[in-house]
C-alpha positions, 0 to 999 in steps of 0.5 A: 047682292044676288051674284055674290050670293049665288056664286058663293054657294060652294061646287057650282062657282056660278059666275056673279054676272048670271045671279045679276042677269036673273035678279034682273029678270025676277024684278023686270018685264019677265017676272015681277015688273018693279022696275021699268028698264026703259026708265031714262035714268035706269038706262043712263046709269046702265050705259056708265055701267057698261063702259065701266065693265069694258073699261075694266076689261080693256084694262086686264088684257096684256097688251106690255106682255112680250109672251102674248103679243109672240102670240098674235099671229096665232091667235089672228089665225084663228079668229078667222077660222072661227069666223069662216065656221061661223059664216057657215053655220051662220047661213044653216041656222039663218036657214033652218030657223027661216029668220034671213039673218045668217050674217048676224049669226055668224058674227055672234058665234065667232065673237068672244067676251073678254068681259066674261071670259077674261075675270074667269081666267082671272078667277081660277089663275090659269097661267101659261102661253097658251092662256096668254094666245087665248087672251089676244084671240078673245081681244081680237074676235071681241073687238073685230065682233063689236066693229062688224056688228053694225055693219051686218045687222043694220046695213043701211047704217054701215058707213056711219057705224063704219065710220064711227069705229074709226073715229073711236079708233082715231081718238084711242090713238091721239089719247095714247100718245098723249098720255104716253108723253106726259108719261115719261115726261113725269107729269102723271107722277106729279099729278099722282102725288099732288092728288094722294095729298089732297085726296082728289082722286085725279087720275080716277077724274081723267079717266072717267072725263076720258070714258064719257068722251069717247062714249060720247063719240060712239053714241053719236055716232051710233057705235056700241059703248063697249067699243069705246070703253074697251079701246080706252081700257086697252090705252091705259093698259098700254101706258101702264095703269096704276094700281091705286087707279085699278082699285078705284076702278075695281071698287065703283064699276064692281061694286055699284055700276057693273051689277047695275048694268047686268041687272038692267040687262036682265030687267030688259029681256022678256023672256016669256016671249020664248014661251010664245015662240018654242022655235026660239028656244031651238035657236037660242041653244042653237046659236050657243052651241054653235058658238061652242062648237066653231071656237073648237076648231083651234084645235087645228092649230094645237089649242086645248079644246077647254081654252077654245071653249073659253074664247066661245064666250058671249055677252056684249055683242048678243046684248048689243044685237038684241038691243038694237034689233028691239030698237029698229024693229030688225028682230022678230019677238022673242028672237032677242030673248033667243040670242041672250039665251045663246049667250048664257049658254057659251057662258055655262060652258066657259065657267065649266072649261075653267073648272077643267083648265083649273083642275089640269092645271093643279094635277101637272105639278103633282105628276 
């Protein structure tokens, strides 16, 4: 409840996800130790929160929209400037910091969280082309992001976590085509109507049957989650979703499993390492800012300097490096507690650009 509270306070519209993270924080290894975050059960439920989040998220990207796929184009041509910035600024920190991992960094400022920035932009209804452009950026730079993560922070696991990726890639296509025949061969309508007369939620059955599969493929083959519950997101959404599937969706990832996974994540952090380590705090802010900073530069191509804020937002990609980085003993301590820190910054900063985006948005009619 500590999201929906603190965002309820009136003026700050704080996103639910940061009352969660702190929740996490207070009841984890930085505050109060309550619960343990190593706890299997505790990470096997946070693992079906996370690939819930993504899936949800895959699910609101328009891909069946004709305006945001005119897009395309663009938005590629930006994502890789960002990126080109980010390498530079990358190898400064990477060098400044005297840390060595100037390609980690790099990857973390250009990536994007559609899980972040896409509910925000639902939140505050911004419409428009440019919105659209910016949606097909922040899917790209998220999905390429998720795909070059492992590839630059474990490079000895490479071709298997390249190999991964195409797997999950390879089985959101065969599930694509599958779903899309026995969608116009009217099947999903009589399973639909068989199961809302028998009350058997069976549409909410395959797609989680579906989910668990494909994270099942990523986990063994040592690739995010994220990866594979944004790809199957993406595939329903191709297909069309149903709305009686969207809310059931809606109902057990936002109401049980989503803040669940958050509070985990927060739970996870020791923060107190930063304490130890002031440098780490200077990186933190810096990698925010960064990001902040390098998703500016689509300014060149004519985008609103709030809508290129907007894409700088992070969250999977910093979760995902820190936990790795702990697990393989790549991150020095304290150093994943620097790029969630860089996390929350660009996500301060999204929740501010949707403030301005929203408030431009309400004056244009009235001039």
């Amino acid at each position: 409840m500590a999201g929906p509270l603190l965002t309820a306070v009136p003026g700050l519209r704080i996103p639910v996800i940061v009352g969660e993270l702190l929740a996490g924080m207070i009841i984890g290894k930085t505050g109060f130790g309550i619960v343990d975050s190593a706890n299997s059960t505790f990470t096997l439920l946070a693992d079906i929160g996370f690939a819930l989040v993504m899936f949800v998220v895959g699910t609101h990207v328009p891909v069946r929209d004709t305006a945001l796929r005119a897009g395309i184009p663009r938005a590629v041509a930006r994502a890789a400037l960002v990126g080109a910035v980010a390498a530079v600024f990358g190898v400064v920190l990477a060098h400044g910091f005297g840390t060595g991992h100037a390609a980690l960094y790099a990857v973390l400022m250009a990536s994007s969280s559609a899980a972040v920035a896409l509910p925000i932009i639902d939140e505050f209804a911004l419409t428009g082309p440019p919105v659209l452009s910016v949606k097909a950026q922040i899917a790209i730079a998220d999905a390429a992001s998720i795909v070059l993560l492992p590839l630059v922070i474990d490079p000895s696991r490479a071709p298997r976590a390249a190999l991964g990726a195409v797997a999950i890639a390879a089985c959101a296509c065969v599930l694509f085509v599958v779903l899309r025949h026995f969608e116009r061969k009217g099947t999903r309508k009589r399973v639909q109507k068989y199961s809302k007369q028998h009350e058997l939620a069976m549409e909410l059955r395959f797609s989680l049957l579906m989910l668990f599969s494909l994270a099942a493929v990523a986990t063994s083959t040592h690739v995010s989650i994220m990866l594979a519950g944004f790809a199957l997101g993406l595939v329903v959404n191709g297909i069309g979703e149903p709305h009686r599937l969207a809310r059931q969706l809606l109902g057990i990832t936002e109401g049980f499993f989503g803040p669940l996974f958050f509070v985990w994540l927060g739970a996870s952090l020791q923060v107190r390492e930063l304490g130890e380590r002031p440098a780490f705090i200077a990186l933190g802010v810096a990698l925010g800012v960064g990001a902040v900073l390098v998703h500016c530069v689509g300014r060149v191509f004519g985008q609103p300097v709030p809508l290129g804020v907007m894409a700088a937002a992070q969250l999977g990609v910093p979760v995902a490096a820190a936990t790795l980085g702990t697990q393989l003993g790549l991150l020095s301590a304290g150093e994943p507690s620097a790029l969630i820190l860089g996390a929350l910054i660009t996500i301060v900063a999204t929740t501010v650009a949707g403030v301005v985006l929203k408030r431009r948005q309400t004056e244009a009619p009235a001039r």
